[in-house]
N, C-alpha and C positions, 0 to 999 in steps of 0.2 A: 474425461478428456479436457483438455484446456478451451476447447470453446464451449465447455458450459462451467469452467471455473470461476464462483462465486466474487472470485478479487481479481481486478483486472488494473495495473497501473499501466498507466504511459504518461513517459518522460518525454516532457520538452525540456527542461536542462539538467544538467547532470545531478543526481540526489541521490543523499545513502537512503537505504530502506531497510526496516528488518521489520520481517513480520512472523508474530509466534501463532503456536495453535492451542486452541482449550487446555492442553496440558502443559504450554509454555516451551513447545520443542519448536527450535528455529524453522521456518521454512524459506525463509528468503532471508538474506542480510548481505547488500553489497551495494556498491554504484551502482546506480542505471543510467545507462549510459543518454543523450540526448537523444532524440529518436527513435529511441528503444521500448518494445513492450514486457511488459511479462505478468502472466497469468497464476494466479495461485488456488492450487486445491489444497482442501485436508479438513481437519474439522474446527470450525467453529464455537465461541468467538475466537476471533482473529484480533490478536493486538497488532498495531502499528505505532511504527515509530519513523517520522519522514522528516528528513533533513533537507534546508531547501524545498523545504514543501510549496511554493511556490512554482518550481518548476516539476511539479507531480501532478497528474489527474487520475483521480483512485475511483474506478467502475463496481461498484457493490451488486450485485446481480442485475445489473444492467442498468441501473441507477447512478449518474453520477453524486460525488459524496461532497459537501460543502467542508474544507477543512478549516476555514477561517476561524471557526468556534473553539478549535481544537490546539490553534495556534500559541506556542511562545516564543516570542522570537519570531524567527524562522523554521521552528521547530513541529510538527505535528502531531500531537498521542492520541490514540483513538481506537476505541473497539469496536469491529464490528462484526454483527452476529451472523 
């Protein structure tokens, strides 16, 4: 179910996101809108890629995720397990 899914973003401003799963199959890749949550299941690691990653907060099992380290640009890549 989505409230025990392992990846949880919410957008305060608008940002593309795609995020793949262990076998590189898309499960998310779009605008998130301002405001907006969205919860991701499937299997681990999970790649991300966040545009605008400033206006992203990425929830790892209930952990929020520092993206700063991850940054170029405004850009975010990051796996997480």
């Amino acid at each position: 179910s989505s409230a025990n899914a392992p990846v949880r973003l919410s957008f305060t401003e608008n940002s593309w996101v795609e995020v793949r799963d262990r076998n590189g199959n898309v499960l998310f890749s779009q605008i998130g809108v301002v405001g907006s949550d969205k919860a991701i299941d499937g299997s681990p690691p999970f790649s991300l890629v966040i545009g605008n990653a400033k206006g992203v907060k990425v929830i790892h099992r209930g952990v929020p995720v520092d993206l700063t380290p991850h940054l170029r640009g405004d850009v975010a890549r990051l796996t997480l397990e």
